[in-house]
Every structure is written in structure tokens, then in C-alpha cells.
PDB file of N, CA, C and O in Angstrom:
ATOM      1  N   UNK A   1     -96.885 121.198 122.911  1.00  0.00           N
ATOM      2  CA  UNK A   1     -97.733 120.172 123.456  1.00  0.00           C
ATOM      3  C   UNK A   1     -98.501 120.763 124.634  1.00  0.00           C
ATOM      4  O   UNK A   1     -98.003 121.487 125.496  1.00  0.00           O
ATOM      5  N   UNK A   2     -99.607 120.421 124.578  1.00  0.00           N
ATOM      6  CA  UNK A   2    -100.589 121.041 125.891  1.00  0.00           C
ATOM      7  C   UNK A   2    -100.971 119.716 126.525  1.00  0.00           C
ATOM      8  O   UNK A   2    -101.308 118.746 125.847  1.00  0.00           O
ATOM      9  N   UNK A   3    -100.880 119.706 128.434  1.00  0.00           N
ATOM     10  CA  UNK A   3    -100.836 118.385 129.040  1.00  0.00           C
ATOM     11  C   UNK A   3    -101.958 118.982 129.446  1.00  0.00           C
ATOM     12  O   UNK A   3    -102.116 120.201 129.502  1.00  0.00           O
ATOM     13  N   UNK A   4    -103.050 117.850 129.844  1.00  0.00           N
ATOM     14  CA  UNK A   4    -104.419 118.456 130.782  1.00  0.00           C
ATOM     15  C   UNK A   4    -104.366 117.446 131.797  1.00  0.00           C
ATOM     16  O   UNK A   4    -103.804 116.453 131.336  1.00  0.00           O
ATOM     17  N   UNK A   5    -104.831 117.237 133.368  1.00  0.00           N
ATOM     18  CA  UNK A   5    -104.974 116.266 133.840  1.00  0.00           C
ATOM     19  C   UNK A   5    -106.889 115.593 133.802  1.00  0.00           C
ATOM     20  O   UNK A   5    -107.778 116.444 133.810  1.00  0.00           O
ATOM     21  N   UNK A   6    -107.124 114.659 133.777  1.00  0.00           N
ATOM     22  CA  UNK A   6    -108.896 114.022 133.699  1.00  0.00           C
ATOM     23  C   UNK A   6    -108.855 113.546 135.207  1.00  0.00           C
ATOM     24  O   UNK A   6    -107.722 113.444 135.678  1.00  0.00           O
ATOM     25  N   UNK A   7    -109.775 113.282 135.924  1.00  0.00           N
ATOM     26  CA  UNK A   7    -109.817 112.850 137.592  1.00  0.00           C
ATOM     27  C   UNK A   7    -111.728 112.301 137.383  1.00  0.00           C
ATOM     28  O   UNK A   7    -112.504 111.760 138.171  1.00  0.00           O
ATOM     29  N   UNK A   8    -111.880 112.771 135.962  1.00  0.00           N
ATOM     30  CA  UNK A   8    -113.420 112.325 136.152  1.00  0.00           C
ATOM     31  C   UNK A   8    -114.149 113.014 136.156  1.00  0.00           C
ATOM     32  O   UNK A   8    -115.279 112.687 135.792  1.00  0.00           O
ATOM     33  N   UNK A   9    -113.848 114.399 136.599  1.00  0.00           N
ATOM     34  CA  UNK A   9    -115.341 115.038 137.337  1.00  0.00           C
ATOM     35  C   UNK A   9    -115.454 115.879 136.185  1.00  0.00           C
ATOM     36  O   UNK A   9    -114.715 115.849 135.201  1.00  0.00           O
ATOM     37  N   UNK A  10    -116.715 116.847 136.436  1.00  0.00           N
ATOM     38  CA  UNK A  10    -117.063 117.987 135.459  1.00  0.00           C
ATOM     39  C   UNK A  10    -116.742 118.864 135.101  1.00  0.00           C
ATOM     40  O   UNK A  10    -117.119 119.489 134.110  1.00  0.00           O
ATOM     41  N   UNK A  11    -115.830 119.133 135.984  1.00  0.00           N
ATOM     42  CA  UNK A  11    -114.414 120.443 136.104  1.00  0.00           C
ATOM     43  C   UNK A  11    -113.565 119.919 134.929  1.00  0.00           C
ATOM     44  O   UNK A  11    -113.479 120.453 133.824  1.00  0.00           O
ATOM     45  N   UNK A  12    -112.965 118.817 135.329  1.00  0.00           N
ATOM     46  CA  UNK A  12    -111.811 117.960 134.739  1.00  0.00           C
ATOM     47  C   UNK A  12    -112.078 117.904 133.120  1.00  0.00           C
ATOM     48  O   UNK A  12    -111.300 118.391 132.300  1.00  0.00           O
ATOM     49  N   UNK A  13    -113.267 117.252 132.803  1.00  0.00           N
ATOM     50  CA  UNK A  13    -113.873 116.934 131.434  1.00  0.00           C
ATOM     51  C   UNK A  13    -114.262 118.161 130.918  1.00  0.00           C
ATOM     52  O   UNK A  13    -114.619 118.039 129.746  1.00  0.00           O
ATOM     53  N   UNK A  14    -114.348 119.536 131.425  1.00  0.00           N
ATOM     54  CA  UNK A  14    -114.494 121.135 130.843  1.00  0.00           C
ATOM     55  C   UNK A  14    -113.221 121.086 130.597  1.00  0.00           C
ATOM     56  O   UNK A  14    -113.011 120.717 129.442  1.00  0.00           O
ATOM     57  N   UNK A  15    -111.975 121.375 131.394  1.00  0.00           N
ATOM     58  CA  UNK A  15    -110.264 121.368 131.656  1.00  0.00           C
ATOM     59  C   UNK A  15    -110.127 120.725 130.316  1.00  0.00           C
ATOM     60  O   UNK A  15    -109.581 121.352 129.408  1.00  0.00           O
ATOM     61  N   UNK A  16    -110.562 119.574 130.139  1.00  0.00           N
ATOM     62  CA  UNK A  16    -110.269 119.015 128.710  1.00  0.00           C
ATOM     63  C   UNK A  16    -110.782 119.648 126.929  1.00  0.00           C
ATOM     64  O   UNK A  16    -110.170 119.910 125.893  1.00  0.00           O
ATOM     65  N   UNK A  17    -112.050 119.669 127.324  1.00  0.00           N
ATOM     66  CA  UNK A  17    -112.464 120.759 126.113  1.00  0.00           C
ATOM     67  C   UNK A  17    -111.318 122.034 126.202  1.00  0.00           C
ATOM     68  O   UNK A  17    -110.556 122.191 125.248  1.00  0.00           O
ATOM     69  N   UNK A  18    -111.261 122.681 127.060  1.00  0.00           N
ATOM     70  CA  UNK A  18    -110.920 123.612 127.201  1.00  0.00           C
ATOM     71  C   UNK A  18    -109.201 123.527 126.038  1.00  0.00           C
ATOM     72  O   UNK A  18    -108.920 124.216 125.058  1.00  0.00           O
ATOM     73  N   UNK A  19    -108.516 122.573 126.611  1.00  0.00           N
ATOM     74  CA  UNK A  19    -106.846 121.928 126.357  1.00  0.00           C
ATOM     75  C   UNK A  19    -107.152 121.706 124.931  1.00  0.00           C
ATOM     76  O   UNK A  19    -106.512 122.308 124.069  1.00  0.00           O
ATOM     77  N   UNK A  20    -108.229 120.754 124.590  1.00  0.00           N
ATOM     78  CA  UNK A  20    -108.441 120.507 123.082  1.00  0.00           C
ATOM     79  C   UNK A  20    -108.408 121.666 121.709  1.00  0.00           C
ATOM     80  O   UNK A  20    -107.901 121.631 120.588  1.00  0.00           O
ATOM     81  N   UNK A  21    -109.597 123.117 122.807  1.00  0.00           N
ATOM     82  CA  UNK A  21    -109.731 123.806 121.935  1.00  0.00           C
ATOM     83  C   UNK A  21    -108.262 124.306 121.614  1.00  0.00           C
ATOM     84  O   UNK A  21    -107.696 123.998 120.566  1.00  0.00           O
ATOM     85  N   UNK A  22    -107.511 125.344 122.892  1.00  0.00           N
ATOM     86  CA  UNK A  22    -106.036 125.579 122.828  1.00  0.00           C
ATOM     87  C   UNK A  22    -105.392 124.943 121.808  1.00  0.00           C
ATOM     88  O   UNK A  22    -104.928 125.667 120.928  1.00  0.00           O
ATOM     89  N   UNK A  23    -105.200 123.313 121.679  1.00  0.00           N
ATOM     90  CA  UNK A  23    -104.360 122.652 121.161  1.00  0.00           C
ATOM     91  C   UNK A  23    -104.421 122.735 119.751  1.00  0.00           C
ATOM     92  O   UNK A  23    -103.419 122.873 119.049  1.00  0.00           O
ATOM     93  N   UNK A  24    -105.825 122.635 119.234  1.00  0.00           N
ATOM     94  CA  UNK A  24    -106.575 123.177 118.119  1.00  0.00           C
ATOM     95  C   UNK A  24    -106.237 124.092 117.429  1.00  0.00           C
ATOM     96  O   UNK A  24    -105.813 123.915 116.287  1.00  0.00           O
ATOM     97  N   UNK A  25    -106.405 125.772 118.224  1.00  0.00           N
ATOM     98  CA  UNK A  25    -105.778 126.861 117.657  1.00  0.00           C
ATOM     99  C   UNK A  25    -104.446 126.847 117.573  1.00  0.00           C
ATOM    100  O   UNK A  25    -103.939 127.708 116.854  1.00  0.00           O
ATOM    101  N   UNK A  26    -103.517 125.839 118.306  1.00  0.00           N
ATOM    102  CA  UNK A  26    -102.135 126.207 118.636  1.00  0.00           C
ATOM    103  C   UNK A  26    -101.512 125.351 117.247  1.00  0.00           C
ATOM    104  O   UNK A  26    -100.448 125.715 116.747  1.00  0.00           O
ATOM    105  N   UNK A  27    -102.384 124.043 116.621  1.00  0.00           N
ATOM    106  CA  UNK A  27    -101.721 123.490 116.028  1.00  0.00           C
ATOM    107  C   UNK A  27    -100.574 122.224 116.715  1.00  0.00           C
ATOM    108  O   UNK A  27     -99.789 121.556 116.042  1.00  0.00           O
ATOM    109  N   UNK A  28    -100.797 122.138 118.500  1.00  0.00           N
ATOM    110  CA  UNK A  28    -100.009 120.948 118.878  1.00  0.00           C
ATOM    111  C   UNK A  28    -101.213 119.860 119.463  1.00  0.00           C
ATOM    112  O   UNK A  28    -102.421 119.925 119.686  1.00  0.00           O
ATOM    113  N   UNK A  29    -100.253 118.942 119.561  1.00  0.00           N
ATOM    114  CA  UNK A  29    -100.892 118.113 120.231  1.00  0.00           C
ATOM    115  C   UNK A  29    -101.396 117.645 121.783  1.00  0.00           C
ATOM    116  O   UNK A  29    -100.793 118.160 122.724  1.00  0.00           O
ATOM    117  N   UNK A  30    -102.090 117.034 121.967  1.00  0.00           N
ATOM    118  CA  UNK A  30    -102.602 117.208 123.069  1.00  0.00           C
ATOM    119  C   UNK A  30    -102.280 115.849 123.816  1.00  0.00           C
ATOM    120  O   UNK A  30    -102.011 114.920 123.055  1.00  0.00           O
ATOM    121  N   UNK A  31    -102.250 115.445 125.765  1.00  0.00           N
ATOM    122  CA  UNK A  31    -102.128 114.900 126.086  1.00  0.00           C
ATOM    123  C   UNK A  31    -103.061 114.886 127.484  1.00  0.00           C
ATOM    124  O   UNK A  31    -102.982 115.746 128.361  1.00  0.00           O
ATOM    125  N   UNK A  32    -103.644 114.136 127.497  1.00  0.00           N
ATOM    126  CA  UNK A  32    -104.878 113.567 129.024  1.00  0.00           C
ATOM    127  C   UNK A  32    -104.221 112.627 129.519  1.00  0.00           C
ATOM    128  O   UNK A  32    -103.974 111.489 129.119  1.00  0.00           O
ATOM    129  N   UNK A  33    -103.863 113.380 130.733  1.00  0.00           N
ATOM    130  CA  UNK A  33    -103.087 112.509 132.002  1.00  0.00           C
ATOM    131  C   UNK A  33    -104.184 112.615 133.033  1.00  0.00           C
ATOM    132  O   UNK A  33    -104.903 113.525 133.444  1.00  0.00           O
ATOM    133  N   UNK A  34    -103.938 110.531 133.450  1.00  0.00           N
ATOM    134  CA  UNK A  34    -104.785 110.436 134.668  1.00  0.00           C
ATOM    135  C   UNK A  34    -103.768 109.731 135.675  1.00  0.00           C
ATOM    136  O   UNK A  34    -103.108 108.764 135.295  1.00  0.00           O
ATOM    137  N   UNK A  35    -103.642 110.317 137.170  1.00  0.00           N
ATOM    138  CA  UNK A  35    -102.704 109.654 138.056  1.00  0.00           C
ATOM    139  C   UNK A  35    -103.348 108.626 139.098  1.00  0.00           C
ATOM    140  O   UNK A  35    -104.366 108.938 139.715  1.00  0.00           O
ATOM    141  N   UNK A  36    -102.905 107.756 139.221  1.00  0.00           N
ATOM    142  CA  UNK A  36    -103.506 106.763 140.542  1.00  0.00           C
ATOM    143  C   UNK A  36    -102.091 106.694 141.576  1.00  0.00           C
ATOM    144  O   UNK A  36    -100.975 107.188 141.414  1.00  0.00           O
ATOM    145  N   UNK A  37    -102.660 105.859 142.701  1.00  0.00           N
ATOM    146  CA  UNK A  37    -101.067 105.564 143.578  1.00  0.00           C
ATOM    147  C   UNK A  37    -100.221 105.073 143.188  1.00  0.00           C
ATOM    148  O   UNK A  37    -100.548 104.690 142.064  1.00  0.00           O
ATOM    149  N   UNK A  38     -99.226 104.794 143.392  1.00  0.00           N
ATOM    150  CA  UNK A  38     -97.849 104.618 143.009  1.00  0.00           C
ATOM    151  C   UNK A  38     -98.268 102.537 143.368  1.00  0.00           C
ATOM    152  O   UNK A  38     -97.157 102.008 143.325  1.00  0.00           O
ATOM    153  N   UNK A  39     -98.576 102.218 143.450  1.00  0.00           N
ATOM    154  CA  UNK A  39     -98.874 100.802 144.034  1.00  0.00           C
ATOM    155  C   UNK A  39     -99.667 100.346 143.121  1.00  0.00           C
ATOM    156  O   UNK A  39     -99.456  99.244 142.615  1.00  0.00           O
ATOM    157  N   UNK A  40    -100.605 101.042 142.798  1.00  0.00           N
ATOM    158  CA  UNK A  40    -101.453 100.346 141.703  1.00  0.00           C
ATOM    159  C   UNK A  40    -100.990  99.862 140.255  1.00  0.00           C
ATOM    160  O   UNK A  40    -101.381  98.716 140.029  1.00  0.00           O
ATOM    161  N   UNK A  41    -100.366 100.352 139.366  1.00  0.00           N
ATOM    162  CA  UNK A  41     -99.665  99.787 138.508  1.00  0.00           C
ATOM    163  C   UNK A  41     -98.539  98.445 138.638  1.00  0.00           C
ATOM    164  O   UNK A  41     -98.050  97.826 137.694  1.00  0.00           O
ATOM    165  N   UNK A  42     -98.310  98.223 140.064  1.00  0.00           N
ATOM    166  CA  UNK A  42     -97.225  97.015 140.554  1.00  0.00           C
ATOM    167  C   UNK A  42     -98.338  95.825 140.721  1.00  0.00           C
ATOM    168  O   UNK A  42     -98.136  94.761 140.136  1.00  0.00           O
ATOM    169  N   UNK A  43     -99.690  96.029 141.640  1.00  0.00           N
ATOM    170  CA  UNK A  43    -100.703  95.444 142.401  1.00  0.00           C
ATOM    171  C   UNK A  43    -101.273  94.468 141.591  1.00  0.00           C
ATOM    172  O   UNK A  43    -102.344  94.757 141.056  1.00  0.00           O
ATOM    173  N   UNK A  44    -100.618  93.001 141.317  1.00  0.00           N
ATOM    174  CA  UNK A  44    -101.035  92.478 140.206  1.00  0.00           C
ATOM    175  C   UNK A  44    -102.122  91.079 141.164  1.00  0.00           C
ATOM    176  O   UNK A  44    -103.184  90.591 140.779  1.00  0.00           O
ATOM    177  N   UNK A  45    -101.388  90.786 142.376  1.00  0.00           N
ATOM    178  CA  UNK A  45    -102.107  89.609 143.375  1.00  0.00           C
ATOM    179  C   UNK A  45    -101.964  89.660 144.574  1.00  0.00           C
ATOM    180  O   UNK A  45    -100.898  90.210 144.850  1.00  0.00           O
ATOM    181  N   UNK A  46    -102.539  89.343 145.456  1.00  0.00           N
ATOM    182  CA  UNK A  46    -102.679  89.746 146.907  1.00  0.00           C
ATOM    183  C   UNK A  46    -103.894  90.371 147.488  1.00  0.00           C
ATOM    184  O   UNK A  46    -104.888  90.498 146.773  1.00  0.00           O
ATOM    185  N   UNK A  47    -103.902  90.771 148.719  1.00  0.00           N
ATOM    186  CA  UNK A  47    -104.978  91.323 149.010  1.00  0.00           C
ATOM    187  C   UNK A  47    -105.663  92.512 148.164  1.00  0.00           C
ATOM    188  O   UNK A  47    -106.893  92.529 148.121  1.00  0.00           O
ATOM    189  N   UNK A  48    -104.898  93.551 147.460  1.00  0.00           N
ATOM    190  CA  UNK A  48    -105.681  94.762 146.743  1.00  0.00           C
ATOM    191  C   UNK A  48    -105.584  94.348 145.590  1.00  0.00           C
ATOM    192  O   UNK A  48    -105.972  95.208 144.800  1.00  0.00           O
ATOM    193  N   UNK A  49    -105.206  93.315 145.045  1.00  0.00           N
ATOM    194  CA  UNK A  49    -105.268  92.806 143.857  1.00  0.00           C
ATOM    195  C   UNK A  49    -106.281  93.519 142.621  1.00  0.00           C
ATOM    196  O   UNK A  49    -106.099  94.077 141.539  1.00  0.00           O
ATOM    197  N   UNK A  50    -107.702  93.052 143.675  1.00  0.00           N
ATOM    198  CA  UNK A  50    -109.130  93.359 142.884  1.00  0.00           C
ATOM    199  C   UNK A  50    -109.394  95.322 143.293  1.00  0.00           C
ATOM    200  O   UNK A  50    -110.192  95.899 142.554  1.00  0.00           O
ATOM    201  N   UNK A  51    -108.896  95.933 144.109  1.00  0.00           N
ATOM    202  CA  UNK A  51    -108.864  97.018 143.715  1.00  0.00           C
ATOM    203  C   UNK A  51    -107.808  97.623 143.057  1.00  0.00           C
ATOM    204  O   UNK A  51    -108.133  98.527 142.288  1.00  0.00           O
ATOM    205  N   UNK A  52    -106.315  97.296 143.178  1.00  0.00           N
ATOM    206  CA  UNK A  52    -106.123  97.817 141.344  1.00  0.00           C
ATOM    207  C   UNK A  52    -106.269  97.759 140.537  1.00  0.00           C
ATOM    208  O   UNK A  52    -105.840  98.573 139.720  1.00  0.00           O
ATOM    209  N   UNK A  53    -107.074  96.609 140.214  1.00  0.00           N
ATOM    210  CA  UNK A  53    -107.260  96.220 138.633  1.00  0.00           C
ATOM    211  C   UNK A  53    -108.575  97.113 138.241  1.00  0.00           C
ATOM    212  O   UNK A  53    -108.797  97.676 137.169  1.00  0.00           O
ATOM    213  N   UNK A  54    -109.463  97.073 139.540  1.00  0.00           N
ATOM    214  CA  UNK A  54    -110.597  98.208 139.533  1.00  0.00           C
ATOM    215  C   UNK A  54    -110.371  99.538 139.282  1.00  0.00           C
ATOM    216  O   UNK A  54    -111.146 100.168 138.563  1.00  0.00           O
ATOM    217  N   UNK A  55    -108.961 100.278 140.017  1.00  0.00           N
ATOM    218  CA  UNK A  55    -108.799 101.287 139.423  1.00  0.00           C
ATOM    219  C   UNK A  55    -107.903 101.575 138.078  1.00  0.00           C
ATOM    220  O   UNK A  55    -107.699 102.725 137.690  1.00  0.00           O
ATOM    221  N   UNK A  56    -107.402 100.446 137.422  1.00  0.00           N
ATOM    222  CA  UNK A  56    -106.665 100.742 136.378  1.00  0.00           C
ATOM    223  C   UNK A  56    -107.745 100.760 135.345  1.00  0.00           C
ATOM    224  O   UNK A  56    -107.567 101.325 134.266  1.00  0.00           O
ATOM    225  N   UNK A  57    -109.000 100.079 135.691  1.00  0.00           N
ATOM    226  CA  UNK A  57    -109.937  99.753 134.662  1.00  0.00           C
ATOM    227  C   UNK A  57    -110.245 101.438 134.536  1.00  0.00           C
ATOM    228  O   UNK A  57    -109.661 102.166 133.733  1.00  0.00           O
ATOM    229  N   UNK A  58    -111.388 101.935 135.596  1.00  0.00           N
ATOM    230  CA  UNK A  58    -111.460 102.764 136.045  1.00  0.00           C
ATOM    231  C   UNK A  58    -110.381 103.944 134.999  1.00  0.00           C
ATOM    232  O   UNK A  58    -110.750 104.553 133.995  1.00  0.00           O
ATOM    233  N   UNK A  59    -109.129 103.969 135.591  1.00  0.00           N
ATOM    234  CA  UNK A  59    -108.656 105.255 134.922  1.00  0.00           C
ATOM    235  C   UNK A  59    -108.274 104.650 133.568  1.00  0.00           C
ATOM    236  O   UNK A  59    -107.276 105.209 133.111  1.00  0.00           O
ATOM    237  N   UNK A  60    -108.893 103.416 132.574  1.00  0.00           N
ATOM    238  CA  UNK A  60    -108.619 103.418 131.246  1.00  0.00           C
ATOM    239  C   UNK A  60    -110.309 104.392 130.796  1.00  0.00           C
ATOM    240  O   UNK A  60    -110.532 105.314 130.011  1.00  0.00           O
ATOM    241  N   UNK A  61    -111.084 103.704 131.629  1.00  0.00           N
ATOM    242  CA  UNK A  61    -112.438 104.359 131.301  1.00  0.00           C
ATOM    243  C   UNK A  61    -112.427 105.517 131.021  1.00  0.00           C
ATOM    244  O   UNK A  61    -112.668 106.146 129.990  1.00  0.00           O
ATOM    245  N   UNK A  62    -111.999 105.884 132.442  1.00  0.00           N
ATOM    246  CA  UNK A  62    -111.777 108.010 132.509  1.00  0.00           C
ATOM    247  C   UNK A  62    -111.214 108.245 131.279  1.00  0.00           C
ATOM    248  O   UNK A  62    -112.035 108.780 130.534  1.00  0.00           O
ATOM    249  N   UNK A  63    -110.098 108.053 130.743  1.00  0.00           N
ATOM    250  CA  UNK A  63    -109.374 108.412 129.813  1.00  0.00           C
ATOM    251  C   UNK A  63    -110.040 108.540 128.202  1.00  0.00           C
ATOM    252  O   UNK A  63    -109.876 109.344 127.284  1.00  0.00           O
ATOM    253  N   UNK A  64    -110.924 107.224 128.399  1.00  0.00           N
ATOM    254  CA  UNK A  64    -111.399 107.241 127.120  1.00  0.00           C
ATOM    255  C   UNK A  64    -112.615 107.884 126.765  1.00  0.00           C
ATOM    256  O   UNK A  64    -112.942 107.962 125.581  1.00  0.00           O
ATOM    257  N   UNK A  65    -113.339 108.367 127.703  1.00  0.00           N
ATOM    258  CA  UNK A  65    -114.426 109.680 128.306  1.00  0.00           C
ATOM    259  C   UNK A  65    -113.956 110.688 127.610  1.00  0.00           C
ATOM    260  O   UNK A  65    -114.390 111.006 126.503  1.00  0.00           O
ATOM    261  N   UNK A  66    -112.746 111.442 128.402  1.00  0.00           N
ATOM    262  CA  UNK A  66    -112.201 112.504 128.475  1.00  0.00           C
ATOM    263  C   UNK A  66    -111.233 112.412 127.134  1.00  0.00           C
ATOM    264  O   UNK A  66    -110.724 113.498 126.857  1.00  0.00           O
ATOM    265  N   UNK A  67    -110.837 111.180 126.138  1.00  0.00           N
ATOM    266  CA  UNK A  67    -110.383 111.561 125.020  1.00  0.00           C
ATOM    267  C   UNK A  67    -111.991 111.896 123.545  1.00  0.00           C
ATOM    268  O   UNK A  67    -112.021 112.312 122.387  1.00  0.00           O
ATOM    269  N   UNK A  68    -112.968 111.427 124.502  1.00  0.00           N
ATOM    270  CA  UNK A  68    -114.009 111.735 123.699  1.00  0.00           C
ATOM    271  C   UNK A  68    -114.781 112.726 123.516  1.00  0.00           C
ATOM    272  O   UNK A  68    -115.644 112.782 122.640  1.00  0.00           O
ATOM    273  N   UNK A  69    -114.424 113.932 124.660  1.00  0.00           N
ATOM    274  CA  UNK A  69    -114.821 115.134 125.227  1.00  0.00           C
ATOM    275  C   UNK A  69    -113.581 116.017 124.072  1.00  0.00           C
ATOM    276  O   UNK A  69    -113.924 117.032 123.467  1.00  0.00           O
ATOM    277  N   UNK A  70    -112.496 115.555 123.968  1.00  0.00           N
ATOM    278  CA  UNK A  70    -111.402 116.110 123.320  1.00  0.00           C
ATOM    279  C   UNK A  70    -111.510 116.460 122.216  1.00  0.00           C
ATOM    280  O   UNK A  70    -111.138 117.544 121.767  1.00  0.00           O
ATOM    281  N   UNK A  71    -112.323 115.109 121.316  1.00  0.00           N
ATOM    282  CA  UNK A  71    -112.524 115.036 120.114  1.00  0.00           C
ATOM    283  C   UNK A  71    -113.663 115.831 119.799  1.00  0.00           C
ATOM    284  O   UNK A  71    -113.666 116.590 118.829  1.00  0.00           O
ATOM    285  N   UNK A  72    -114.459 115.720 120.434  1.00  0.00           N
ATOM    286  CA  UNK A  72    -115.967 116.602 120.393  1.00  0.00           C
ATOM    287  C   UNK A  72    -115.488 117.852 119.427  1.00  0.00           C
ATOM    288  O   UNK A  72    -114.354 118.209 119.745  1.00  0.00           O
ATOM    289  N   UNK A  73    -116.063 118.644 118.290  1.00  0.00           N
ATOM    290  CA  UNK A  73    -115.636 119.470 117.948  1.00  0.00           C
ATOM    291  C   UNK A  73    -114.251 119.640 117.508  1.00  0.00           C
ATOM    292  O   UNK A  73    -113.926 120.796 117.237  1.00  0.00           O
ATOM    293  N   UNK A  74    -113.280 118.627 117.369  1.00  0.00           N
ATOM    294  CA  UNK A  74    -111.799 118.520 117.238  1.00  0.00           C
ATOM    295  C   UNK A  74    -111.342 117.327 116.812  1.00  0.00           C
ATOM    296  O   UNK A  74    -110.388 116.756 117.341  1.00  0.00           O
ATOM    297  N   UNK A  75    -112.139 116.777 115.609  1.00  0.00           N
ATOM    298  CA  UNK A  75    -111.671 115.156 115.313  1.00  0.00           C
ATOM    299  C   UNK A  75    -110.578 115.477 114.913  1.00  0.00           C
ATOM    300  O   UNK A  75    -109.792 114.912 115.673  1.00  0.00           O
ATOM    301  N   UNK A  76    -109.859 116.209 113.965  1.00  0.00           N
ATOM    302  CA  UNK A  76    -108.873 116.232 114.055  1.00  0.00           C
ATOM    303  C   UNK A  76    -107.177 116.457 114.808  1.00  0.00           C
ATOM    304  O   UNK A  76    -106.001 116.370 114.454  1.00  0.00           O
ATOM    305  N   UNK A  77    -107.995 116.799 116.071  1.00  0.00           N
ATOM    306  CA  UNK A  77    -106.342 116.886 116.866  1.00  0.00           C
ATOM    307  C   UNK A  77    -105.382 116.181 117.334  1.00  0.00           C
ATOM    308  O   UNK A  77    -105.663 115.408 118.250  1.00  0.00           O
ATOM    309  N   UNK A  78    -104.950 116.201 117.182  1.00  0.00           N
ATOM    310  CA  UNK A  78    -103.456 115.716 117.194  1.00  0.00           C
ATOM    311  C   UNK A  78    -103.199 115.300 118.569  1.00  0.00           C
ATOM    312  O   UNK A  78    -102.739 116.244 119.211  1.00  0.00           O
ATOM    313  N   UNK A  79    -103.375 113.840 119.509  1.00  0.00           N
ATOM    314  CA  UNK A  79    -103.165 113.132 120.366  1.00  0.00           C
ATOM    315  C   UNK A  79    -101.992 112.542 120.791  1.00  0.00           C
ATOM    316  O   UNK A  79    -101.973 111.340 120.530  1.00  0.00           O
ATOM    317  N   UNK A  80    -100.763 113.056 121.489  1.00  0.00           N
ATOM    318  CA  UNK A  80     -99.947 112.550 122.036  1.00  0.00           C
ATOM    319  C   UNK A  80     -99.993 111.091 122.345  1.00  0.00           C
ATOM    320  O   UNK A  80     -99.848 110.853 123.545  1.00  0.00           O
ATOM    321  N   UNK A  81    -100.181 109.905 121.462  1.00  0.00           N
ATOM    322  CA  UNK A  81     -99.994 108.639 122.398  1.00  0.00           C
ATOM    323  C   UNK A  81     -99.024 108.530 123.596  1.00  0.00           C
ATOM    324  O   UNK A  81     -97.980 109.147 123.810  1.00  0.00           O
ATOM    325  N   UNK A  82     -99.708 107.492 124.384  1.00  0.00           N
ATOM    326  CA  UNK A  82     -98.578 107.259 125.497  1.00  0.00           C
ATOM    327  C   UNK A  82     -98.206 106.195 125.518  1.00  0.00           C
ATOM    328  O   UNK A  82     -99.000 105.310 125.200  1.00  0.00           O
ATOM    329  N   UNK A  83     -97.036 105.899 125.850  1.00  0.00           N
ATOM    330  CA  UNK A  83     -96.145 104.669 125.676  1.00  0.00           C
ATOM    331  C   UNK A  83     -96.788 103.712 126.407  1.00  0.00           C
ATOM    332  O   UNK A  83     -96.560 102.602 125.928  1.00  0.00           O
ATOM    333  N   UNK A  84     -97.373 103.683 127.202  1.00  0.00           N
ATOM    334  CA  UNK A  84     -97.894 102.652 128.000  1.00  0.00           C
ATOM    335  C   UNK A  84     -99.242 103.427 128.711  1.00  0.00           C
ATOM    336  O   UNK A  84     -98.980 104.619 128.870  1.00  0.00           O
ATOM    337  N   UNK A  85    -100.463 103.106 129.128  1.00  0.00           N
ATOM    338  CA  UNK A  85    -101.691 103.450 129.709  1.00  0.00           C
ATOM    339  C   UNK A  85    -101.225 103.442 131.115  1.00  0.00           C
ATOM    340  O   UNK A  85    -101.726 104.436 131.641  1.00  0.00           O
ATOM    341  N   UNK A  86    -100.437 102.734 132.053  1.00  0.00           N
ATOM    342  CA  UNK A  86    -100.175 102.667 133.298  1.00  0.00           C
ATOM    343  C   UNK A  86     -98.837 103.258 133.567  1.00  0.00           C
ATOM    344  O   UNK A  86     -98.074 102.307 133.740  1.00  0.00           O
ATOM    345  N   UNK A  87     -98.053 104.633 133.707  1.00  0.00           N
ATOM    346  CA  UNK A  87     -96.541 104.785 133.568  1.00  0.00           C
ATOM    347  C   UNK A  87     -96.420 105.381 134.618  1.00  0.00           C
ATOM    348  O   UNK A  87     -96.960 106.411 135.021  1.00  0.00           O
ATOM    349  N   UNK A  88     -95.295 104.347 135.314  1.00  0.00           N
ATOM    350  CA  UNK A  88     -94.744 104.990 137.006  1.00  0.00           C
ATOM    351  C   UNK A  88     -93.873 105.995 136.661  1.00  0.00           C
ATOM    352  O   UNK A  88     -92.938 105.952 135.861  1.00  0.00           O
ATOM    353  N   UNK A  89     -94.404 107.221 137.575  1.00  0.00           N
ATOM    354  CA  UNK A  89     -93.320 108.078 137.974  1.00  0.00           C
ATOM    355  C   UNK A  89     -92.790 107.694 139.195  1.00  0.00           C
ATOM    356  O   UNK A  89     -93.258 107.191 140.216  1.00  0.00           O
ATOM    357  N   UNK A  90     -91.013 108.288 138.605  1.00  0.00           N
ATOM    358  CA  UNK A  90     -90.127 108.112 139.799  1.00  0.00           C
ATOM    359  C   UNK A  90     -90.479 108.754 140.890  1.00  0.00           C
ATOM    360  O   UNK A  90     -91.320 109.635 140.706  1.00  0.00           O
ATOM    361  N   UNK A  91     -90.024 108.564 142.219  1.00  0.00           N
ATOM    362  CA  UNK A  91     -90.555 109.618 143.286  1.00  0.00           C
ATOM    363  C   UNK A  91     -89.483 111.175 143.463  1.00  0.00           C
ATOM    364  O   UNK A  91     -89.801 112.057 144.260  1.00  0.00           O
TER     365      UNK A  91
END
């Protein structure tokens, strides 16, 4: 399995071609990880309410960018689903 991280930028979305092609020649599958704060996946009402939901939107967007950068040249590769779009790591 080859992990890449996406953050958005132009670096990140190359980083991804890049993981796709690898994954491609390697025959595994591939996985695009995007991280936010540890708060945002909990942040359902209250004051930041409307900015987590902004950034969860946000990093579903990124993701689906950067799984489209993946595919480019590689419809066929093999995509690690993830159990959930929002998954807390422990600290």
C-alpha cells in the first residue's frame, strides 16, 4: 500500500500523481490522506461550529481533487477506501 498526504497545494496534487504512478507499477493500492485538528471532527455546535463544518467540507473537496489527479492516467488503481472520511487519531 502506498499512503500520500493532499493539503491542497501544487506540490501535494504532483505528491499524488507521483503515489498513483508508484502504486500503478507496484500493483498496490493507494491511499490520500488529508489531516485537520483534532477538534474538528468532534465540532458539531457552538461557537466554531460553522468553521468545522467549513473545514470538513473543505478537506472532502481536497480529497476528491486529489483522488481525481490519482485517477488521471490510472483509472484503474486500486483505492484504499476509508472507513470513515473524518478518522481521529489517538494522540
Amino acid at each position: 500500500m502506498i499512503i500520500v498526504g493532499a493539503d491542497g497545494s501544487r506540490a501535494a496534487l504532483e505528491a499524488v500523481g507521483w503515489a498513483a504512478r508508484e502504486a500503478a507499477l507496484r500493483g498496490t493500492a493507494l491511499t490520500v490522506m488529508h489531516a485537520v485538528p483534532r477538534w474538528v471532527p468532534d465540532t458539531t455546535d457552538g461557537r466554531y461550529a460553522d468553521v468545522a463544518a467549513w473545514m470538513r467540507r473543505s478537506g472532502l473537496d481536497l480529497l476528491a481533487t486529489a483522488e481525481g489527479r490519482a485517477r488521471r492516467g490510472h483509472p484503474a488503481l486500486r483505492r484504499r477506501p476509508a472507513s470513515h472520511p473524518v478518522t481521529r487519531v489517538p494522540p
